[in-house]
Structures are given as structure tokens and as C-alpha cells.
N, C-alpha and C positions, 0 to 999 in steps of 0.2 A: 635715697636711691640705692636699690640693692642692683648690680646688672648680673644678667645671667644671660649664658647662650645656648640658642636655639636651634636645634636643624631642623629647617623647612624644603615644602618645595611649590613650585610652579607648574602648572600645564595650560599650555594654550590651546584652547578647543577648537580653535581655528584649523587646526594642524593633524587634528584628531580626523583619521579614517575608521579608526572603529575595524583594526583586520585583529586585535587582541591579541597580538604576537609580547604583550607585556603580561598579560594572562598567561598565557602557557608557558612563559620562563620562568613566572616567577609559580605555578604550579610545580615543572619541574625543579625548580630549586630548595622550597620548602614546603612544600602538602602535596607531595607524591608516596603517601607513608599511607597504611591504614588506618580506619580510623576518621580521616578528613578527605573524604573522595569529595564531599560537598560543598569542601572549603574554598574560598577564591578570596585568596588574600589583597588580589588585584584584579577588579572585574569590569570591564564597559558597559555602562548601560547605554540604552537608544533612551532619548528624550523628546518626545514624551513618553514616559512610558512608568511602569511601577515599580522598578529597580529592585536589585536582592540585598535581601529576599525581597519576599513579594510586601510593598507596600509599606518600606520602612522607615519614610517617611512622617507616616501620622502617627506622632507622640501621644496624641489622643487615647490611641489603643495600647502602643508600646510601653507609655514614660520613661523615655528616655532621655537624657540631657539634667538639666537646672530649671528651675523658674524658682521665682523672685515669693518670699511668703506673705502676708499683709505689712510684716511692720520694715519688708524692703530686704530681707534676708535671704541668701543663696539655700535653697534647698533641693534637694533631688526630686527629681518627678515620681520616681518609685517607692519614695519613702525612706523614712531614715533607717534607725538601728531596731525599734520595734517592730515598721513595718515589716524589715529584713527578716527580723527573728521568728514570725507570725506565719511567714510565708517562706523562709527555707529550703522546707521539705517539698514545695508545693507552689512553685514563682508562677505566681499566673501571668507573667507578663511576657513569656517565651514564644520565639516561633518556632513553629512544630515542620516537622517536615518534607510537608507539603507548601511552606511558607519559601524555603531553599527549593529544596527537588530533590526526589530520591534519585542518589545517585546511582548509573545504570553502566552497565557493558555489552557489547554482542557475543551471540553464541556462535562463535568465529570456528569453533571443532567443526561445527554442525557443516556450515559452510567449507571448509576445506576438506573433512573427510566424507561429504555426500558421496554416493556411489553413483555410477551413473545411470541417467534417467533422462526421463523427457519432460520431467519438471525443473528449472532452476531452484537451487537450495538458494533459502534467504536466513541472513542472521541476525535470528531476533532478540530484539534487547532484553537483558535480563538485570533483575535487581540487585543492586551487590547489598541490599541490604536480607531481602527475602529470598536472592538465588532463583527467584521463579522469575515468568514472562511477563513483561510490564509495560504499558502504553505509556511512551513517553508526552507529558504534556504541560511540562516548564521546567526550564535551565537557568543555568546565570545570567543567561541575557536573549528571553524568549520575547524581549519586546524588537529584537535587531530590526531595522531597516524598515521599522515601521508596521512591522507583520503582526494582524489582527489589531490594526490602532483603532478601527471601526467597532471593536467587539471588546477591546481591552483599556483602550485610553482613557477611557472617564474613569477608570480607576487609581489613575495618577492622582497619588493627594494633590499635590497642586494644581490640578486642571480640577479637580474637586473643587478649591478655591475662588475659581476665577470664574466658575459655570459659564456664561456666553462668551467670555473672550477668547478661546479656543472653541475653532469645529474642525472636526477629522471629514469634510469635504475636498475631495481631491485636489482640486483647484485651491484649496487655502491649507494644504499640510504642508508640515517642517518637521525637520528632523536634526537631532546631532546630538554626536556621544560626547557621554562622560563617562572619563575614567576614574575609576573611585579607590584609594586605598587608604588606610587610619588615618586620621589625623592630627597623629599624636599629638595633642593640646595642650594648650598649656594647663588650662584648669578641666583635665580629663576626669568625666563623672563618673567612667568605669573602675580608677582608679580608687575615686573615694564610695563606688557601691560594693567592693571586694568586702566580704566579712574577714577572709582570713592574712588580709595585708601582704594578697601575692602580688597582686598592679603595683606595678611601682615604676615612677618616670624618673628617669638617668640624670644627675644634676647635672654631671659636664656635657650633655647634650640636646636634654629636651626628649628624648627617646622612650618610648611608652612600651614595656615590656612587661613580662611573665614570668614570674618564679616560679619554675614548674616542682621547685621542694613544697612550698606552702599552699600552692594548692590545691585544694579539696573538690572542686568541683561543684561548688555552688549553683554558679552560673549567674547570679547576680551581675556580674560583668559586663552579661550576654543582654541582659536587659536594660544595662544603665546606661551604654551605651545608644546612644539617638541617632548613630552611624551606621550598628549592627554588623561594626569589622572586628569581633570578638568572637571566638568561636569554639564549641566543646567538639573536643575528642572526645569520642566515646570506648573506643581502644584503650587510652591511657587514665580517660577519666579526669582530664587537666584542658584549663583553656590554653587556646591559641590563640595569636595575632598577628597582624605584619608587625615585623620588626625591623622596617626599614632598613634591613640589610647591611644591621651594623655593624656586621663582624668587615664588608667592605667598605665602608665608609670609616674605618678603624683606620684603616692603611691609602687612606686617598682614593679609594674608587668608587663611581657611582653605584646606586642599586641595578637591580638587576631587571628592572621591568625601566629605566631612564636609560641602561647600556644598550638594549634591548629595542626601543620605540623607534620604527621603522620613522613616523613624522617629527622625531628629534621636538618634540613638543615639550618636555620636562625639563625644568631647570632646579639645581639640588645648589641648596647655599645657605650661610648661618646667621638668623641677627641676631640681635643681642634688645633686651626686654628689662623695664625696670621690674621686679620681682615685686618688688613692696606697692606694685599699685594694679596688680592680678583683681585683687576682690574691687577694688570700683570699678575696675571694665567688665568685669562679667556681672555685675549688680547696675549697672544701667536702666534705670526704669523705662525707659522704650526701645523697644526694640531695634527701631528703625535706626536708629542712633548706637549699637553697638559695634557696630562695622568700624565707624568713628572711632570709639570708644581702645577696642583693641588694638586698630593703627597707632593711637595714642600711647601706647605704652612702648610701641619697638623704638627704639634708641638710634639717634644718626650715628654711626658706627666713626665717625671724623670727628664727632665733637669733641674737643679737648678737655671737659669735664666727662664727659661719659667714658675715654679710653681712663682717664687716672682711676674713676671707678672700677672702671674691669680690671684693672691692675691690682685695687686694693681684693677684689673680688676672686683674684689669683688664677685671671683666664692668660694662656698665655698667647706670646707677643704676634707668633703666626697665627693664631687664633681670629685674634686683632687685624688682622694683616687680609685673611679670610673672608671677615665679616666686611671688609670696607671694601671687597670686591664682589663682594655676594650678588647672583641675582637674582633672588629671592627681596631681598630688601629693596635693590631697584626698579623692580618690577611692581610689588605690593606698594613701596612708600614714594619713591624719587619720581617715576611716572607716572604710578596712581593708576595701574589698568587692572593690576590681578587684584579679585577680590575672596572672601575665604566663602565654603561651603555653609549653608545655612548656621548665620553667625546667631540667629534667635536661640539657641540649642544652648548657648552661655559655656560653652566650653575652650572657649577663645583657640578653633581651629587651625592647625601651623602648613595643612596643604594648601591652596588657593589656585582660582581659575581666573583666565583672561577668558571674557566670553566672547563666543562666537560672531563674527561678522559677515564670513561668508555667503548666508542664506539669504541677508540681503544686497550682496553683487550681484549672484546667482538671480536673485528676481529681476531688478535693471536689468540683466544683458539679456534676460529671455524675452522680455518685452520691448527691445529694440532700444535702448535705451546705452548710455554711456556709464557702464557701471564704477567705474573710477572718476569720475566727475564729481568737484567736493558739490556741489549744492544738489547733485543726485541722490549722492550717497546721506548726506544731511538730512532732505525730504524724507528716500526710503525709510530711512531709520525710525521717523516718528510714524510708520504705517507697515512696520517690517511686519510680515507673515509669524514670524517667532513674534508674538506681543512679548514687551520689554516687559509685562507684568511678569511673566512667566520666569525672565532672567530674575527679575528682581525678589522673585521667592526663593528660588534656588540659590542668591549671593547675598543679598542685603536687606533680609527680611519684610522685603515687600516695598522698600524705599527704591524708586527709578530713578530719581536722579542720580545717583551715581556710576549706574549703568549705562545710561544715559551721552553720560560725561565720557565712558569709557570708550565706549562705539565709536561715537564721533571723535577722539584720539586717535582710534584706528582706521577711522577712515580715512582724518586729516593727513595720516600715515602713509595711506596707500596712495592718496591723489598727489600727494607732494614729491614722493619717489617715481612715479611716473613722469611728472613734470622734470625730475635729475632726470632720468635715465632716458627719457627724448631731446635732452639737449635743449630744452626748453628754457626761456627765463623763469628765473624761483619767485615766487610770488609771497611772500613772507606771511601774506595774510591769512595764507591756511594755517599755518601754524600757531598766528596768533590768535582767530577763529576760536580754538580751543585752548587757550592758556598756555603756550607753549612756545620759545626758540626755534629755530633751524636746527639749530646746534643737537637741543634735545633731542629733537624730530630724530635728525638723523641717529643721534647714538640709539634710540630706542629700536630703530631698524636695525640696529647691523645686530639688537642685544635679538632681536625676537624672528629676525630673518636669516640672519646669514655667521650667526655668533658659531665659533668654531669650540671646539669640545670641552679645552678649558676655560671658557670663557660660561661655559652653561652648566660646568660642574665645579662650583670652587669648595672645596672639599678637604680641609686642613686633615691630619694624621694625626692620630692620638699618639699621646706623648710614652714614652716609656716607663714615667713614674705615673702613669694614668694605669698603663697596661698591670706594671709590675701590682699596681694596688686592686685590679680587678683578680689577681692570681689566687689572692685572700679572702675573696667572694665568693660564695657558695649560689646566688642566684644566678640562672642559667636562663637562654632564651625557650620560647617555647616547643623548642626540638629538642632539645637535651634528650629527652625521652624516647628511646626507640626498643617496645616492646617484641624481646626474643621468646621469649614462651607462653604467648598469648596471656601472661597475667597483667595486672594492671597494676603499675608501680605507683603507690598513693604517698609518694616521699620520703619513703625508708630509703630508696636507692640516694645514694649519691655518686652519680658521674661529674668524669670532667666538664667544667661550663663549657659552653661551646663556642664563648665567647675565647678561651686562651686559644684555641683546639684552633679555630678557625682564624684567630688573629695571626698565629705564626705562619700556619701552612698558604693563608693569600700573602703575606707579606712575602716568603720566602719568593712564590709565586711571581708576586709584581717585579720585586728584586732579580729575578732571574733573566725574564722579560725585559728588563732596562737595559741589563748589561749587553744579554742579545742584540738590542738594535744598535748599542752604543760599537761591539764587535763589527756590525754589518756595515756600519758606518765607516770606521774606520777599514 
């Protein structure tokens, strides 16, 4: 057993409104630069829908991810070091820009310096890429709220999949977002499709980043990834990705798109994973079973063989201390509801979803029905509007039962807190219905209803002799880079990482903030 730890996170799509105020902060915070106007390092899609880019989902056309080679071997979809070498100059596996969307602006002069007239001036959108006039006709998330599901949906790879079990008839649509950002993996294929060994994930935390010295601009990255949260500057000439907003998570604070979510839907926390049994959970020969698989490797963060290991492993004792309040871990392993983003992909993904339950309350109470009622809610479920196939492609490759098992968790969830909070006698059988305590029941409420801030962010501080030995590191995230004379720096620059840069100036930050309130207090 080698233990190693991890930052993950959780989002519950229950919670999910879909207004993308996690988009646009985390635009504003990192791809507000030229260069990545196209970028969304954090983007909502509407589901069903074809997601950004467009369609990037089907590996078929992509390859992106792992699959298994005849004699059971991890391989990339894209090909190894030949195929890389053959095609280079010339990745045919790219999406082109109309896959994203040309990114646009208005001609806002036009508009405020009109003269006056007896026509209104309008300001029309203009290309930042070609500076001329341009029909906008897809964005990061042109499937919102269902618009054109009639004209656009069947090009959902998954509803591809399912042909008759989804129809965009009015009376039988659903809807509901998903927020999507990297999922820095543990066995990330972007990592091992870089020719020039810029991907590199963070041992002390699981953190998938960019050398923006080493790299060249391949783009290999862009295509090995089966996520498509890879992305070229074409400014700089260097990939970018979320980088999970380590320079805050350095000094205890959450990312900036989890500080940010209006429905407090994200939870940010560390587990810890046996290292030495990575290649049998992503070499699983069924698919359906790798969900399994990867749960199988995260470690109970309590057990007293597994902390001596981290010890020997030299994670330290707050670390320790982190992971055994994490809720990431008891959310994925303790209650078994979050599940991770298409685990078929073999990248053993570290975001995860609790899936939706809402669409079918929302059915019961429109039909006169008692939508908190557990045997309502039970029935719905095996007839829900959202067919469970459809969860079950997007979390546990195509396996329902354990989607299944999740639902009915949450419902048993919501009918049993109803019964506390009318004062009601507790009926233990709902909870044991579904494999579960009172006791659980409730902690799982207070962890997914009513958890206060740091109860949803546990978030240990990098240590000083972590920081001090990053000082000596020349790779940087992938902002390092900010082009002052329109040339393109191909690694001869070296700036400060911006991991020191930003480590001191939030710390100094949070520090300052502490004392403030501790002043106000007193």
C-alpha cells in the first residue's frame, strides 16, 4: 500500500440553478487575458444537451481517455508515441472553432457614438477573432434551458445512445445543469499524451497542471483529454487548464467558482488513495464495474493501518486530520451518493456528482400528487421523466443500479426530514428502506442541506517546507505567461511561478482578514 492524497470535489445538481455566476468568476479570475476569450475553464451545460465544446462526449470521433488493448493493457485512445510522432504536425483529433465558438464582442462605439436619427443604432456583434460582423450561432452553453432541444438534442451523444428512451415532446422533457471543470484524475490521459512532459500532476495533492516552460504547443493534451478542459492559447502558443485554484487552496481557501456558487452546491476536501493499485482500477475489464473499481482504491481515512501509512508516506498530521473530515470522501464513499463523471474514460476522475432528484418531485406535485411521500417518491423514480439510463451514462457507464440506489437515498432523505420537521413520529423504515440509520440519514442532511462553510470546505494549508520547496521549482501554472509585446514566449522567458507570487500575496491577504475580524470582535 503506497497512500497518497488527493483534492477532490463534489457538486450536487440538485442545487444547481444553472445562473453561471461560477463561470464568470472563474473567467474573471483566470481567462480574462488574450488569447483564451473561448476559454471556460468552468462552464454549465443544460442536459440534455451537446456540451463544450460541441459534442465532446463521443470518444468515437475525439479519442480521448484509455481503453483496454487485447491482451487487457491501459492504452490511449489516440495512440501512443508513434501515432503522436506521425501526426504532430497534423492532430487530426482536434476541435476546430466552430466546435467551441468564435469568440465575439459588440460594436458598442457604434452604439454610443450614433448621431442622432430616427433609426435606433444597434450593436452588432463582432469577431475578436476576424474583427468583422458575425452571426452569433453557439456559445459555451447554447443548449441553456432547453433552447432548440427539438432541433439540437438528438445530437447529445448519450441520447445517441438510448434512441427511443428520450423524446423532446413537451409533455415528457427534463432538464438540468451540469457544471463541468477538470477533473484532475488521478490516472489523467492528458498527462501521459504530452510529448514534451509539460502535464504534470502535483504529488502532495493530486493537482493536474501546466508547465508553461516545456511547453510547445502540441496540443496532444487537447485531444487526450475525453473531458476537452485542456485548452490552447493561441497568444502564448502554450496549453491551459483549471488549476483548481491552487494558489487558494495553498493557504485554506476554497476555489473560486465553490466561493462563488450562489446554490452552495460544491464541496472541496482531500482523500487519500492506495497509489500502488491505480492500474487495476483503471484496467477493469467492464466497464460497468469501474465506478466500483475506483471507489475501491480511496482509503477510510480512520483506519489505523492506512494513517501509519501516510505517515510513512510523509503526508502530514493536519493533512491527516483534513482527510478524516473531508466531504468528498463522505459523500463519494461513507454515503455512497456522489458519483464521478463518465468513469468508462479510465481516468479514475477526482470531481463527482450527486445526481439530480428534483425533476422527479417536481413531476408528483404537478400531478396532484404528494411529492415527499417515500412510496411516491420510490414509484416516481422507476418512471422518472429523466430516464435513470440517461444518469447512468453520464456517472456509471450505463450501470443503474447504482444510480438507482442513489435516488432512492435521497429521497428516503427528503421524506424522513419532513416527517422531523412536522413533528411527526420517525418511522425508521425509511431509512432502513435504503440501507441506512436515522443517525446517517440525518448527518447526511445537515452534510448536503444545511452544512455551514467549513463543514463543505476542509481544506488543509500547505506546509512551509512544501511552499519553501516549490520556490526551487521552475514550473508555473498556466498563467505564468502574460504576453507584453505581442510575441509569443515558447520558454526561453522565465518568470516568477505564480505559484510563490500568489502563495504569499493570499496568505498575506487571509492573514490580514483574520486579524480584522479578530480586532472587530474584540
Amino acid at each position: 500500500m503506497r497512500v497518497m492524497a488527493q483534492m477532490g470535489m463534489v457538486m450536487n445538481l440538485d442545487k444547481c440553478i444553472g445562473c453561471s455566476t461560477c463561470s464568470v468568476t472563474c473567467k474573471q479570475a483566470w481567462t480574462n487575458r488574450p488569447g483564451v476569450e473561448y476559454v471556460w475553464f468552468n462552464n454549465v451545460e443544460t442536459r440534455p444537451g451537446q456540451g463544450y465544446p460541441r459534442g465532446y462526449e463521443d470518444q468515437e470521433k475525439w479519442k480521448g481517455g484509455w481503453k483496454l488493448d487485447r491482451k487487457g493493457r491501459l492504452r490511449l485512445k489516440a495512440g501512443g508515441r508513434i501515432r503522436k510522432l506521425a501526426t504532430i504536425f497534423s492532430n487530426p483529433n482536434l476541435p476546430n472553432v466552430d466546435d467551441y465558438y468564435e469568440p465575439w464582442t459588440y460594436d458598442y462605439d457604434s452604439l454610443l457614438n450614433a448621431p442622432a436619427g430616427d433609426d435606433f443604432p444597434v450593436a452588432r456583434p463582432k469577431s475578436l477573432i476576424t474583427d468583422k460582423d458575425m452571426k452569433v450561432e453557439w456559445s459555451a452553453n447554447w443548449d441553456d434551458d432547453l433552447g432548440g432541444a427539438t432541433e439540437h438534442g438528438y445530437k447529445d451523444p448519450i441520447v445517441a445512445k438510448l434512441g427511443d428512451k428520450v423524446k423532446f415532446e413537451f409533455e415528457q422533457a427534463f432538464m438540468f445543469y451540469l457544471p463541468r471543470i477538470c477533473e484532475h484524475c488521478i490516472n489523467p490521459s492528458c498527462v501521459a499524451s504530452c510529448p514534451s512532459g509539460a502535464m504534470y500532476k502535483r504529488e502532495e495533492d493530486g493537482i493536474v497542471l501546466v508547465d508553461q516552460d516545456k511547453c510547445r504547443g502540441w496540443r496532444m493534451c487537447v485531444s487526450g483529454c475525453p473531458y476537452k478542459k485542456v485548452y490552447f492559447n493561441h497568444t502564448t502558443g502554450k496549453a491551459e487548464k483549471c488549476t483548481m485554484c491552487y494558489p487558494r487552496l495553498e493557504v485554506g481557501q476554497p476555489t473560486v467558482c465553490s466561493e462563488t456558487c450562489v446554490g452552495r452546491l460544491r464541496y472541496l476536501g482531500l482523500v487519500l488513495y492506495d497509489a500502488d493499485r491505480v492500474a487495476e482500477a483503471a484496467t477493469e475489464p467492464d466497464e460497468t464495474k469501474l465506478m466500483a473499481a475506483q471507489k475501491s482504491i480511496l482509503l477510510d481515512p480512520r483506519d489505523p493501518e492506512v494513517l501509519a501509512e501516510a505517515r510513512r508516506s510523509g503526508i502530514p498530521e493536519d493533512w491527516l486530520e483534513a482527510a478524516q473530515n473531508s466531504p468528498v470522501y463522505d459523500l463519494a464513499c461513507r454515503y455512497d451518493v456522489a458519483l464521478p463523471l463518465h468513469p468508462e474514460y479510465r481516468t479514475l476522475p477526482m470531481v463527482w456528482y450527486i445526481p439530480p432528484l428534483s425533476p422527479v418531485v417536481d413531476a408528483l406535485t404537478e400531478t396532484g400528487h404528494d411529492g415527499e411521500d417515500i412510496g411516491n417518491l420510490f414509484g416516481a423514480i422507476d418512471a422518472m421523466r429523466i430516464p435513470i439510463e440517461y444518469l447512468a451514462e453520464l456517472f456509471t457507464a450505463g450501470d443503474i443500479d447504482p444510480v438507482n440506489d442513489v435516488l432512492r437515498k435521497l429521497a428516503a432523505m427528503r421524506s424522513h426530514m419532513r416527517t422531523v420537521n412536522l413533528g411527526e413520529a420517525v418511522d425508521p423504515s425509511i431509512a432502513e428502506a435504503v440501507g441506512m440509520t436515522i443517525a446517517e440519514m440525518e448527518s447526511m442532511y445537515r452534510l448536503l442541506a444545511i452544512a455551514k462553510y467549513e463543514d463543505r470546505y476542509v481544506i488543509p494549508s500547505a506546509h512551509t517546507e512544501v511552499a519553501n520547496a516549490l520556490l526551487e521549482e521552475l514550473p508555473g501554472c498556466s498563467v505564468d505567461f502574460t504576453s507584453t509585446n505581442g510575441d509569443s514566449p515558447v520558454g526561453e522567458a522565465k518568470p516568477v511561478p505564480v505559484t510563490i507570487e500568489s502563495f504569499q500575496l493570499t496568505k498575506q491577504r487571509l492573514e490580514a482578514e483574520q486579524y480584522s475580524d479578530l480586532d472587530h470582535k474584540q
